[in-house]
Each structure stands twice: as structure tokens, then as C-alpha cells.
C-alpha positions as CSV (number, residue, x, y, z in Angstrom):
1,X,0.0,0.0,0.0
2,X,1.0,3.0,-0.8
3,X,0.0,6.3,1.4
4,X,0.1,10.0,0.2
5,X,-1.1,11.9,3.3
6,X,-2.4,15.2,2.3
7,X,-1.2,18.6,3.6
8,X,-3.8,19.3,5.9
9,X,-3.5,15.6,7.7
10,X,0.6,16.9,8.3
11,X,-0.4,19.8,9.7
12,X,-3.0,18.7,12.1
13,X,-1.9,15.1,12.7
14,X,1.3,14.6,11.2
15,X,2.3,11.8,9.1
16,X,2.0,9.0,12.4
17,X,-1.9,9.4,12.3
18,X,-2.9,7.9,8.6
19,X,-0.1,5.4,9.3
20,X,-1.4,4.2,12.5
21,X,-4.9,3.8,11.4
22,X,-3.7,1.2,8.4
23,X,-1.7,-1.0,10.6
24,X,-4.9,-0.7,13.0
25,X,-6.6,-2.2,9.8
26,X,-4.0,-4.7,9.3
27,X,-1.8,-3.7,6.6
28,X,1.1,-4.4,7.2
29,X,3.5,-2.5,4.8
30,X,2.7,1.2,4.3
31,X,5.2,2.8,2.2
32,X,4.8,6.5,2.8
33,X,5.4,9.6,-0.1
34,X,5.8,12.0,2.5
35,X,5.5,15.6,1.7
36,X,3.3,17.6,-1.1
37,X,2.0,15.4,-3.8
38,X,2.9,18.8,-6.1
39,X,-0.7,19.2,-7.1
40,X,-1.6,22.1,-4.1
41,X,-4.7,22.8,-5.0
42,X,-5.5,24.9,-8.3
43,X,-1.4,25.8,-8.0
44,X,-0.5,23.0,-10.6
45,X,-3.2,22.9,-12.9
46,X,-2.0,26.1,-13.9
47,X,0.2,25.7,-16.8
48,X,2.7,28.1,-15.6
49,X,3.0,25.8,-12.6
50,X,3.5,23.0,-14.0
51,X,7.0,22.2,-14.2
52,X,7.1,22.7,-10.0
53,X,4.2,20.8,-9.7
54,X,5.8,17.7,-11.4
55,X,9.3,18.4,-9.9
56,X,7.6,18.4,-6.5
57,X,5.7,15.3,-7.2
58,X,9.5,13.6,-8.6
59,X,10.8,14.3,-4.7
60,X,9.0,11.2,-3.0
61,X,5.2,10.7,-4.9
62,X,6.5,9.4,-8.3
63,X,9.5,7.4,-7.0
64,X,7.1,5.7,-4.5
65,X,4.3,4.7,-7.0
66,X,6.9,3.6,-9.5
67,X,8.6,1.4,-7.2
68,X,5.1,-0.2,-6.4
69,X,3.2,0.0,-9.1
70,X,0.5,-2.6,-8.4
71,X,-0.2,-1.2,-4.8
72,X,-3.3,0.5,-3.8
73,X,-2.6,3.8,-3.1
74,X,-4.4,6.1,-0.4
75,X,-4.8,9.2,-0.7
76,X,-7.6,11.3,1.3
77,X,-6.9,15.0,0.0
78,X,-8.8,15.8,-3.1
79,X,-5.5,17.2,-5.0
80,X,-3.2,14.3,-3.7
81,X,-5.9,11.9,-5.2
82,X,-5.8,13.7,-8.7
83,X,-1.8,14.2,-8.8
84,X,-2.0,10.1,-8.5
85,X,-4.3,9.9,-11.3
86,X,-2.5,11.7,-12.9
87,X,1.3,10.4,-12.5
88,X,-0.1,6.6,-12.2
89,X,-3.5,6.8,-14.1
90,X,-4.9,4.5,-11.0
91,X,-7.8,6.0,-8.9
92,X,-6.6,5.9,-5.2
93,X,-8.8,5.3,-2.9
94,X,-9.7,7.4,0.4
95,X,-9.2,6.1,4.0
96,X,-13.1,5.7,4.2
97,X,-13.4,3.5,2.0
98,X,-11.3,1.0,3.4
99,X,-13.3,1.1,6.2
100,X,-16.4,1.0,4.2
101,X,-15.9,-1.5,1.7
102,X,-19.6,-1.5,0.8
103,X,-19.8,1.4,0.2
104,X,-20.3,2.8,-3.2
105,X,-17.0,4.3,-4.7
């Protein structure tokens, strides 16, 4: 599994908190892109930002979904969940719905 926590967890909880609750689920290997996805919001859709945006996402979300390519990959944040569409053209999937997995993606 592979875990981009979004900017907003970091700042209120940190990186420990998304962590904790998927080994309290039972995964067992979490590989963490920790930091910005490069996405921030609007910031790289905007073609003059686009060049940060990617060399943000080359410091730790690319090289982790390229080294694990057939992982699920979580990713709560709106803009963290698009930036891995984008770089991996898989959907990620949001912390709820592992612990919902009846509910309708």
C-alpha cells in the first residue's frame, strides 16, 4: 500500500496518524510519499506551474508509486488523489473506504 497523506493531515496530525490507522486495519506495509503530492490545489493545474508541480511530485510521490506500481494507493486529500491519477493513471482510494468497503466508490 502506498499512502500520500495530504497537507492538511501533516499539519493537524502529522504523518503518524494515517499510518497508525492502516496498521490498525491490518496492513502491514505502508510505504509513505511523505511531503506535497505537487498538485496544491489549483497551484499546478496552472500551466505556468506546471513544471514545480511535477518536480515536486519527482521528490517522493513518483519514485514511490513507480517502485510499487500494483499497490493501492491512499490518498484522502482531493489534490493528492488527482496528482496520483494523474502520475499513475490509477484511482486511489480514500481512508473511508477501506473502512467502508460497501460502500459505493
Amino acid at each position: 500500500m502506498v499512502l500520500q497523506t495530504h497537507c492538511h493531515e501533516y499539519a493537524t496530525f502529522g504523518s503518524r496518524r494515517p499510518r497508525e490507522l492502516l496498521r490498525g486495519l491490518g496492513v502491514r506495509t505502508v510505504t509513505e510519499a511523505e511531503g506535497c503530492c505537487g498538485l496544491a490545489g489549483n497551484f499546478g493545474f496552472e500551466a505556468e506551474h506546471y513544471d514545480t508541480s511535477m518536480a515536486v511530485a519527482d521528490r517522493s510521490l513518483r519514485p514511490r508509486l513507480d517502485e510499487n506500481p500494483d499497490a493501492v494507493v491512499v490518498a484522502d486529500g482531493f489534490s493528492c488523489a488527482t496528482q496520483v491519477g494523474h502520475l499513475a493513471g490509477v484511482r486511489a482510494v480514500h481512508l473511508a473506504e477501506l473502512l467502508d468497503p460497501g460502500g459505493n466508490p
